[in-house]
C-alpha positions as CSV (number, residue, x, y, z in Angstrom):
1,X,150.7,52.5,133.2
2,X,149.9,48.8,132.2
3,X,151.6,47.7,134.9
4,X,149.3,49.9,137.7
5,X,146.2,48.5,135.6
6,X,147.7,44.9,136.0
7,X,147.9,45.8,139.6
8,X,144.9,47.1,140.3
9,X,142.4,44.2,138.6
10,X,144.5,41.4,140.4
11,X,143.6,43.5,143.5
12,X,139.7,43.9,142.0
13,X,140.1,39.9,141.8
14,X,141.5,39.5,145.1
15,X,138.7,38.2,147.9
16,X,140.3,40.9,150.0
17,X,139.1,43.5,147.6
18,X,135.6,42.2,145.7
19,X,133.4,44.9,145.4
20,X,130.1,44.7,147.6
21,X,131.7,42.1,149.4
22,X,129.0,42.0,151.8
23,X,126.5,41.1,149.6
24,X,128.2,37.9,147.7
25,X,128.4,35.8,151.3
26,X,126.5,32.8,150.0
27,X,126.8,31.1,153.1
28,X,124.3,33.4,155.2
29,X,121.3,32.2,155.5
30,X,122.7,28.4,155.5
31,X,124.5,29.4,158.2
32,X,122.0,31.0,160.5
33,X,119.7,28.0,158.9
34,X,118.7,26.8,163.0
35,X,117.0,30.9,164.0
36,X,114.9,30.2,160.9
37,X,113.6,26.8,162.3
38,X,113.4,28.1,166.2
39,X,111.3,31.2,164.1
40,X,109.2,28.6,162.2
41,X,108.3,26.5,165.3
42,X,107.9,29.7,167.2
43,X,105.2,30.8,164.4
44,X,103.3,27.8,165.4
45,X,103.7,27.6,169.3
46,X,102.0,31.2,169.4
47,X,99.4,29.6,166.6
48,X,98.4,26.6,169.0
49,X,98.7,29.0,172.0
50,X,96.4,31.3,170.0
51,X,94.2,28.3,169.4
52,X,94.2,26.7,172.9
53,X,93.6,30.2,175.0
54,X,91.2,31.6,172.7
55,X,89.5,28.9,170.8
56,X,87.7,29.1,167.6
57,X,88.4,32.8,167.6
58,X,91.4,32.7,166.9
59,X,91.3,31.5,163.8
60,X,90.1,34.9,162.2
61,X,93.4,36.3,162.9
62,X,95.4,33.1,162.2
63,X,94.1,33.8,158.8
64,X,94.6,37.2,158.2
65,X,98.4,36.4,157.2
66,X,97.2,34.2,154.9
67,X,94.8,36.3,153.2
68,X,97.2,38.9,152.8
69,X,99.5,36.6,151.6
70,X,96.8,35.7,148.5
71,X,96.5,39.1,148.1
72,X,100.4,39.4,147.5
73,X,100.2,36.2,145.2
74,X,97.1,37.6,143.0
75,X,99.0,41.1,142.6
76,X,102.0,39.5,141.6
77,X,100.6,37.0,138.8
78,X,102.1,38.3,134.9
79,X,99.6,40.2,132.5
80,X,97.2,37.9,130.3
81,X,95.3,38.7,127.5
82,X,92.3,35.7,128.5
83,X,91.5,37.5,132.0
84,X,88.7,35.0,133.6
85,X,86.0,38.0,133.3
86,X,83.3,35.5,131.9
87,X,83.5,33.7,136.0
88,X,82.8,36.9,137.3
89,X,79.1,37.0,135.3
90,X,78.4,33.5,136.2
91,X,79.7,33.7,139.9
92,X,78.0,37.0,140.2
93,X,74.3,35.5,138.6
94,X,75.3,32.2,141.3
95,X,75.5,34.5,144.0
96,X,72.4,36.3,143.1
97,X,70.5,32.8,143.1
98,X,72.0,31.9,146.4
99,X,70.7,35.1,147.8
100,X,67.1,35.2,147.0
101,X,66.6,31.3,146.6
102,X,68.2,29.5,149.0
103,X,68.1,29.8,153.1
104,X,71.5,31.7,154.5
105,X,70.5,29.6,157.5
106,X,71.0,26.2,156.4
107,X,74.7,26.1,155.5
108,X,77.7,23.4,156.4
109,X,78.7,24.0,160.4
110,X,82.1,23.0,160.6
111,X,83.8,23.1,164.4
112,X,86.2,26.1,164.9
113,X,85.0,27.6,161.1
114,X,82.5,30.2,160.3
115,X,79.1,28.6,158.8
116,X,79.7,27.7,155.2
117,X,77.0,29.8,153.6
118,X,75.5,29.1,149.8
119,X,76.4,33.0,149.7
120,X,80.3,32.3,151.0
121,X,80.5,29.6,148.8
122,X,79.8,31.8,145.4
123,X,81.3,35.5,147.1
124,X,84.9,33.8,147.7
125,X,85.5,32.2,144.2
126,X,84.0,35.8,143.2
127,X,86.2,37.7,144.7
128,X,89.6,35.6,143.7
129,X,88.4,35.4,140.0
130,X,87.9,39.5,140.2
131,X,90.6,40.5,141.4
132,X,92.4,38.1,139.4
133,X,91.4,39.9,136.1
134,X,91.9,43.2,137.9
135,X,95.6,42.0,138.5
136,X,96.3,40.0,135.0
137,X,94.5,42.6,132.7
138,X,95.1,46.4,131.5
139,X,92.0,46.4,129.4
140,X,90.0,45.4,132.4
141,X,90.8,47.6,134.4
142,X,90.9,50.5,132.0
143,X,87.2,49.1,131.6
144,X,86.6,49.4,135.2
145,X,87.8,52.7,136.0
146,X,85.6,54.1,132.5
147,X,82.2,53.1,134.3
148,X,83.2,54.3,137.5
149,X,83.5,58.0,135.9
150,X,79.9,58.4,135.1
151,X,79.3,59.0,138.7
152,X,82.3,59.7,140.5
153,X,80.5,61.3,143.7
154,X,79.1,58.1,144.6
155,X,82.3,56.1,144.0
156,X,84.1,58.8,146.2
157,X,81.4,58.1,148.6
158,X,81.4,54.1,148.4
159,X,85.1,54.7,149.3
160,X,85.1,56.9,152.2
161,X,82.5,55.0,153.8
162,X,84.7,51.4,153.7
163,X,87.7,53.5,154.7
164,X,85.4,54.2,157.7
165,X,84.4,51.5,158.1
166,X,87.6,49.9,158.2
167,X,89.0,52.4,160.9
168,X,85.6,51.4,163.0
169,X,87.2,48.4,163.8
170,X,90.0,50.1,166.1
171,X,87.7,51.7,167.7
172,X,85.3,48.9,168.2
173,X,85.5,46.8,172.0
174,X,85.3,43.8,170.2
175,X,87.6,43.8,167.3
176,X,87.6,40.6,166.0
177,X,83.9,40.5,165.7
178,X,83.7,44.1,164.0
179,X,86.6,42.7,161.3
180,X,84.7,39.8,161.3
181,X,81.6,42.1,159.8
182,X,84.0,44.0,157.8
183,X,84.8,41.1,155.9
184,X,81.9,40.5,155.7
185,X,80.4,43.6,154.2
186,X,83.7,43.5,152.0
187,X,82.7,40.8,149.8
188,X,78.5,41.3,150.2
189,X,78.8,45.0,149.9
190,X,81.7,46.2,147.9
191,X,82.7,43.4,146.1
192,X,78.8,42.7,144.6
193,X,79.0,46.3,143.8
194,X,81.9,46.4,141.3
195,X,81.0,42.6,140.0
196,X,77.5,44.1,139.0
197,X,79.0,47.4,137.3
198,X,80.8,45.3,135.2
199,X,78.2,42.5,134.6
200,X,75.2,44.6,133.9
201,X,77.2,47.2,131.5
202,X,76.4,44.4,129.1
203,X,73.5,45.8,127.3
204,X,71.4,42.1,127.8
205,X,72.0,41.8,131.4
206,X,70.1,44.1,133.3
207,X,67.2,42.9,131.6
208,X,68.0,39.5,132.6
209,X,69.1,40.1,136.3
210,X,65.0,42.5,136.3
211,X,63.4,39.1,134.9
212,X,65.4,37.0,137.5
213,X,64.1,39.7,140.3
214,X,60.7,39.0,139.2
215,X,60.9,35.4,138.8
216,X,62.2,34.9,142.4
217,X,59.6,36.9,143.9
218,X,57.2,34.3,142.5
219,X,58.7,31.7,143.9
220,X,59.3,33.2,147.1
221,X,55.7,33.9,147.4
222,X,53.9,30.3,146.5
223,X,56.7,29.2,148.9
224,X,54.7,32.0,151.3
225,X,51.6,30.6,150.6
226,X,52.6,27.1,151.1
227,X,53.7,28.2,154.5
228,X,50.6,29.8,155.3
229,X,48.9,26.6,154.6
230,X,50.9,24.5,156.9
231,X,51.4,27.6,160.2
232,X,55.0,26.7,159.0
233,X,58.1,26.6,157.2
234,X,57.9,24.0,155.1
235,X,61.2,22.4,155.6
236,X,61.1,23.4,159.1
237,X,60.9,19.5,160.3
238,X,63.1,17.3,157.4
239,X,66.0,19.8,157.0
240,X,69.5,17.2,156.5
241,X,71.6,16.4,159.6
242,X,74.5,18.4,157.6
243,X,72.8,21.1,157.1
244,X,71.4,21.4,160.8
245,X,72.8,24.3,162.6
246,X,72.2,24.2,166.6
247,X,71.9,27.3,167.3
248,X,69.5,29.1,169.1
249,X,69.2,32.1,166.4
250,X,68.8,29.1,164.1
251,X,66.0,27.8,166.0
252,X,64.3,31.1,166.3
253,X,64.3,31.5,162.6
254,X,62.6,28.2,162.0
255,X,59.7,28.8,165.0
256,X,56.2,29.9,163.8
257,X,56.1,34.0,163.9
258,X,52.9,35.7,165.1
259,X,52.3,38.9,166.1
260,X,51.7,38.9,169.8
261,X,48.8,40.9,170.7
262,X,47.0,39.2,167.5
263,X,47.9,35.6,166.9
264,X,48.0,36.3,163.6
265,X,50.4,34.2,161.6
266,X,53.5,36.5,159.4
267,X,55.2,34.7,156.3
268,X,58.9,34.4,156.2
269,X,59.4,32.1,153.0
270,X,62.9,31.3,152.9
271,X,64.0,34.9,154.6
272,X,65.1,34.8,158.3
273,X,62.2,37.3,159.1
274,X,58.8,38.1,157.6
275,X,60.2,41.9,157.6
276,X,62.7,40.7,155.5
277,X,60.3,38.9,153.4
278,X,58.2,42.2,152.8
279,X,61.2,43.9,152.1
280,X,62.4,41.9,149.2
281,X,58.9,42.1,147.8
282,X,58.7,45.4,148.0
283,X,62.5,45.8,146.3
284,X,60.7,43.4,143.6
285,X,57.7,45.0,142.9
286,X,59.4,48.1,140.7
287,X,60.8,45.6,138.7
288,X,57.2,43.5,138.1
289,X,56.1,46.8,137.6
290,X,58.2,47.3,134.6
291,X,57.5,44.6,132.5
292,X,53.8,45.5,133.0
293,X,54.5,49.1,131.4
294,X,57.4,48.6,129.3
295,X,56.9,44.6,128.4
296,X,57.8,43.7,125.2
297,X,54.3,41.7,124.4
298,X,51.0,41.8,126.1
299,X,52.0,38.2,127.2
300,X,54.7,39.7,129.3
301,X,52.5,42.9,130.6
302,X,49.7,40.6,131.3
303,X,51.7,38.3,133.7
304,X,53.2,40.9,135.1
305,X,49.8,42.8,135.9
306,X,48.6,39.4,137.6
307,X,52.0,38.9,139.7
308,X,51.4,42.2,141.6
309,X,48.1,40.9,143.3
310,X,50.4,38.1,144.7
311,X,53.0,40.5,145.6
312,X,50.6,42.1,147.5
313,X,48.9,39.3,149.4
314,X,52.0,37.9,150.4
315,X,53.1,41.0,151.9
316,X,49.5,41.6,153.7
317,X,50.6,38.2,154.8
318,X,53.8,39.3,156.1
319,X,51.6,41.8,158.1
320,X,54.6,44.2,157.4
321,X,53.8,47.9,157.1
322,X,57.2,48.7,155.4
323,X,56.2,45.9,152.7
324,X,52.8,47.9,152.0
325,X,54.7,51.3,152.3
326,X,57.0,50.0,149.8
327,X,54.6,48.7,147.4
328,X,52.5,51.9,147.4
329,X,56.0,53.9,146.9
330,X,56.7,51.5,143.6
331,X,53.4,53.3,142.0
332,X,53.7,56.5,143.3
333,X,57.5,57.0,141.8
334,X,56.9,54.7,139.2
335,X,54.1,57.2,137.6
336,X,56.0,60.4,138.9
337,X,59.3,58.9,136.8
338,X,57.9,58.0,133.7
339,X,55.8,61.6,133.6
340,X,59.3,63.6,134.0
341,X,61.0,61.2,131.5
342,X,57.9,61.9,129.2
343,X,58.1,65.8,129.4
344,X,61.6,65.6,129.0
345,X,61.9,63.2,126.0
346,X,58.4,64.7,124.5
347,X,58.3,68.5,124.6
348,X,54.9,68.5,122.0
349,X,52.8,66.0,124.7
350,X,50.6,67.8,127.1
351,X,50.7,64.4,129.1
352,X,53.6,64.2,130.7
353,X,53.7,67.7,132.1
354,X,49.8,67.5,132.9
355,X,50.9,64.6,134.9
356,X,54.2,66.0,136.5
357,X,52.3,69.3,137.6
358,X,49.5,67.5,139.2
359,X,51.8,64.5,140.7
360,X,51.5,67.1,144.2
361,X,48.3,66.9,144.2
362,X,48.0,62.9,143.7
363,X,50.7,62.7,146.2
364,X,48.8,64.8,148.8
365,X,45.5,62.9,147.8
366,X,46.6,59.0,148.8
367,X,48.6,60.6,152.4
368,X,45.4,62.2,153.2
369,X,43.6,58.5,152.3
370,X,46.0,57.2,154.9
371,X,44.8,59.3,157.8
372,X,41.2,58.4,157.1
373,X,40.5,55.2,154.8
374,X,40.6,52.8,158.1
375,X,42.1,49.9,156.1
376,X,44.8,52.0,154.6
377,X,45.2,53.8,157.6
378,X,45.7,50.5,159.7
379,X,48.5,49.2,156.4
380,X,50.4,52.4,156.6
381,X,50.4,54.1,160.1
382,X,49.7,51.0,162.2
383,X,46.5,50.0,164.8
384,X,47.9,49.4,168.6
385,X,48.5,46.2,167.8
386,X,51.9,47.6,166.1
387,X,52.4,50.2,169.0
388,X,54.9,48.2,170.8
389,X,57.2,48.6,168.0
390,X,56.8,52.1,167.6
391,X,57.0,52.5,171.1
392,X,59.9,50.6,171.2
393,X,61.8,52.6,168.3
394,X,61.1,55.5,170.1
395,X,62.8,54.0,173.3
396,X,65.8,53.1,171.0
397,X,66.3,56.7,169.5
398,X,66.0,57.9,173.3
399,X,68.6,55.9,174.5
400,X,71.2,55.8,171.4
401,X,71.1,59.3,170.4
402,X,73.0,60.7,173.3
403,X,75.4,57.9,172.3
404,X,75.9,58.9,169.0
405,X,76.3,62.8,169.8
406,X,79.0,61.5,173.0
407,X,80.9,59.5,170.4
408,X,80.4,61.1,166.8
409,X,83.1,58.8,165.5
410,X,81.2,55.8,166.1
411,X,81.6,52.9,167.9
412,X,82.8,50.3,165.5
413,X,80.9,48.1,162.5
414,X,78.8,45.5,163.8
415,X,78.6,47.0,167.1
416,X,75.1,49.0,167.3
417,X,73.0,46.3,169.4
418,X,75.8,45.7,171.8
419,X,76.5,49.3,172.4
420,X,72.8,50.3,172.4
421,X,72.1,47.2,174.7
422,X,68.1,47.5,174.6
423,X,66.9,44.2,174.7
424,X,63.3,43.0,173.3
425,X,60.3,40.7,175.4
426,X,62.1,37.8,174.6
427,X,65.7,39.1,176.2
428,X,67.5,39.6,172.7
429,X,69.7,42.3,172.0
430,X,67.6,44.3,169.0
431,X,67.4,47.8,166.9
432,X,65.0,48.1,165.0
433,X,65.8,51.3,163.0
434,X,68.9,50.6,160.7
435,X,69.8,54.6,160.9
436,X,70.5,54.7,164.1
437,X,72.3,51.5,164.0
438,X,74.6,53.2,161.2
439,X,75.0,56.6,163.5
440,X,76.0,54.4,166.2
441,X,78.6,52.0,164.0
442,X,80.4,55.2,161.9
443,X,79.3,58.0,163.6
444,X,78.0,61.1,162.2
445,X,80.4,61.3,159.2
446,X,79.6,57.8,158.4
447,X,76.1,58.1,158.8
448,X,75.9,61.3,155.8
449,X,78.4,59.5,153.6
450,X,76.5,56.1,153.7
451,X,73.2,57.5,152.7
452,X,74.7,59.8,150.5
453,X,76.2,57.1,148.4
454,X,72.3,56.3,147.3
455,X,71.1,59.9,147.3
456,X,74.0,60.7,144.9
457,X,73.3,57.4,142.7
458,X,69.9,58.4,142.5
459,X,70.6,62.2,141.6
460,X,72.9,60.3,138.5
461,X,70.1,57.9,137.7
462,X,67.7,60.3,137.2
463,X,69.9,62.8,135.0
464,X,70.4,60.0,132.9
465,X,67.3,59.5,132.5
466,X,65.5,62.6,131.9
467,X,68.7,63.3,128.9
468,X,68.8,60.0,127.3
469,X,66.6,58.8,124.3
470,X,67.8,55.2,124.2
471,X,64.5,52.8,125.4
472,X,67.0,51.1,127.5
473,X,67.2,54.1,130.0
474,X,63.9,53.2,131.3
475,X,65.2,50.0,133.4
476,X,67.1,53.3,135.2
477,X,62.9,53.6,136.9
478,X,62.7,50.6,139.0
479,X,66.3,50.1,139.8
480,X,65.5,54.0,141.4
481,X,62.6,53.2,142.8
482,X,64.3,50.1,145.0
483,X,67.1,52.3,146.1
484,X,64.6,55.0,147.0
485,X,62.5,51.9,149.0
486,X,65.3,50.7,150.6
487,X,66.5,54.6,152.1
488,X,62.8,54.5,153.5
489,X,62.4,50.9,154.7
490,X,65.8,51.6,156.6
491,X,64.0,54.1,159.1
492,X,61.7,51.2,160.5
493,X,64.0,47.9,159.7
494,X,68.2,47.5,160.5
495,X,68.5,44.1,159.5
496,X,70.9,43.4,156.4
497,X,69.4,40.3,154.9
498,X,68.9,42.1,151.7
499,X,71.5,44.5,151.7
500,X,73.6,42.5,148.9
501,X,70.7,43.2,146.3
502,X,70.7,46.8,147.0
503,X,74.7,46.8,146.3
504,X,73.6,45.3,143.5
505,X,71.0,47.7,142.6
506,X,73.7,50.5,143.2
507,X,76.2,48.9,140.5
508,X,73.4,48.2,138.4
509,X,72.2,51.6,138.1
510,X,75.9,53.0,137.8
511,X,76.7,50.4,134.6
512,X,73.0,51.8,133.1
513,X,74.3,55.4,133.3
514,X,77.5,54.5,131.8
515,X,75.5,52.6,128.5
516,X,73.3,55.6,128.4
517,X,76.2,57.8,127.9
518,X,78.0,55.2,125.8
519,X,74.8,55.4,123.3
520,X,75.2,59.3,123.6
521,X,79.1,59.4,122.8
522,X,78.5,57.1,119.8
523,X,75.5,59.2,118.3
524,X,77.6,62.5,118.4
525,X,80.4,61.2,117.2
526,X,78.4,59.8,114.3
């Protein structure tokens, strides 16, 4: 017997006999060391025939290995205790002051690169330091996925709709652009979402980010009355050589804006439109609106109260109806909100339900004002000189709903002017109404999961504010009231200037439900 064992582990030791034998041949790769170097240099032939036959394009999908490579680094990185969180809040409150501050037109043009952006350069870092904490730290993301629970129809909803989204762009006839957009809404869209649901479910910050709302909207409107001083932008003529794009959307943006059949000069401040203008003002005023009501000193209220005049003359300056519409809808929900909050929080008042029950009758009231005060009539519903773009919206819905119902799937993110090809005075591709432009991008599925992400967000806010008794639940009011604006304003107005702030607004009211029902846990548990 020992001598079979003897036998059998000199054969075990023999080369003839190692076990796995395939797998211990060292020599392998060093011998097949020259089909790695004809891969490597074949790598970069296709990269510089990519380059040479394509162009600039082609560095989009150069880089798509590269990102996904990032992605695989970040995944991989060990756990940490010290995840960067704190960069996310002061990337996040960057980005925010990029957005409603600074130009998106005047960025870095680099030859064969995308325009370098204020917003690009704060959404990148953003994005690495976030999902950086997601990938180093169990706490943060056990964090993460608790706010995400208070309203987990919207969430669902978010999700399908990128998922969408992201299949749009095989269907799309120009791919690259539509992942081009996709990346784009990625990190403006998605990625402020879930930076601001973790930011503002810090009990201080949504106060902060309301008062940096309102602050921004002064400064944005003495920038608007500078303008309207000079028949300019101000820094229309002495803009940097480096931060001179030559373009001719560029140049468009900087040219005086009239209305044609008036003359009548419209204010842009430092947004690309004066539409765009209005609607940021009209996201704003809910907020000034607040600290009028719910101020903490009659300093605060009284500022607040003389701020809305401004709002308003810089929007009748904008000559805007969506920026009037908006404003109005700031006082109509803002009184109809804090009535049902009071009811609900204050069964022995007669107020709030006096209020609530005649709220129908108020409502009714200022839409039968529209049709026959002529001012308010002319703010609201338009004179002929706005005719041509109702006439023209009309013309779009004429033409792109039979596309829509031909192609329910959609035709791909970014696509909607292209496919729609209806082309303004000046010869530019346009659509004017940014549901149609989302039936046309998704499809029908898209278009009812998109809007239902804010309908659902809404129906949350509002439970939690009608149930909770923590002061702090009011800030739930304008953050409601901006999301309910920007569903309206979307009829009459696709472009996406200020869609980051409403992702924004949507994570912000989803981290306010979440404290609200952090307040409640704690109080029933005590």
């Amino acid at each position: 017997m020992a001598r079979f064992l003897d036998t059998v582990m000199r054969g075990l030791g023999s080369p003839n006999f190692a076990p796995l034998a395939g797998y211990q041949r060292r020599d392998f790769y060093r011998n097949r060391a020259w089909l790695w170097a004809i891969g490597y240099f074949a790598a970069l032939l296709t990269a510089a025939a990519a380059v040479v036959f394509l162009g600039p394009r082609a560095l989009m999908l150069l880089a798509v290995p590269l990102a996904l490579l990032a992605l695989l680094i970040i995944w991989a990185l060990p756990d940490s205790r010290n995840p960067p969180t704190n960069w996310v809040q002061r990337l996040l409150f960057c980005f925010i002051v990029a957005l409603l501050l600074w130009p998106d037109y005047l960025a870095f043009d680099l030859p064969g690169l995308p325009w370098i952006t204020a917003l690009r350069l704060f959404a990148v870092p953003l994005a690495a330091v976030f999902l950086i904490s997601i990938s180093v730290s169990s706490s943060f993301r056990q964090a993460i996925r608790d706010r995400l629970s208070v309203a987990p129809v919207t969430i669902v909803l978010l999700l399908l709709f990128f998922g969408i989204a992201t299949m749009s762009v095989l269907l799309s006839a120009d791919p690259e652009a539509s992942l081009n957009k996709l990346v784009v809404a990625g990190l403006y869209w998605l990625l402020t979402f879930f930076a601001a649901l973790w930011v503002f479910s810090h009990r201080r910050n949504p106060n902060v980010f309301a008062g940096l709302i309102w602050a921004f909207a002064i400064v944005t409107c003495l920038i608007g009355l500078q303008e309207w001083r000079l028949q300019m932008i101000p820094w229309a003529g002495s803009i940097p050589s480096f931060l001179a794009i030559e373009d001719p959307a560029v140049q468009n943006i900087l040219s005086a804006k009239s209305r044609a059949t008036t003359g009548i000069y419209r204010v842009q401040s430092k947004f690309t439109t004066p539409l765009g203008f209005a609607e940021f003002l009209a996201f704003a005023s809910p907020f000034i609106l607040y600290f009028a009501v719910y101020g903490r000193n009659w300093l605060i209220k009284l500022a607040a109260m003389g701020s809305l005049p401004l709002i308003l003359l810089s929007i009748i300056r904008t000559d805007s109806r969506l920026g009037f519409v908006g404003f109005c809808m700031t006082f109509l929900l803002f009184l109809g909100l804090w009535a049902l909050r009071q009811w609900a929080q204050k069964r022995e008042s007669i107020f709030g339900p006096a209020v609530t029950i005649s709220y129908p009758v108020l409502l009714a009231g200022f839409l039968t004002a529209t049709f026959f005060v002529g001012r308010l009539r002319a703010m609201v519903w338009g004179t002929k000189a706005q005719s041509f773009s109702s006439q023209a919206r009309e013309e779009q819905i004429d033409m792109g709903m039979p596309m829509i119902w031909s192609e329910p799937w959609g035709h791909g993110i970014g696509r909607a002017a292209s496919e729609l090809g209806y082309r303004n005075l000046a010869g530019g591709l346009t659509i004017d109404t940014y549901y149609l432009a989302v039936g046309l991008e998704f499809g029908v599925l898209g278009f009812m999961v998109y809007f239902g992400i804010f309908l659902s967000a809404l129906a949350y806010g509002l439970y939690y504010l009608l149930k909770s008794e923590d002061r702090k639940a009011v800030l739930l009011i304008p953050v409601m009231i901006a999301i309910s604006i920007f569903i309206v304003v979307k009829s009459v107005f696709a472009q996406q200037e200020n869609h980051p702030l409403v992702f924004i607004f949507l994570g912000m009211l989803v981290a306010i439900c979440w404290q609200m029902r952090s307040v409640q846990d704690r109080t029933e548990q005590s």
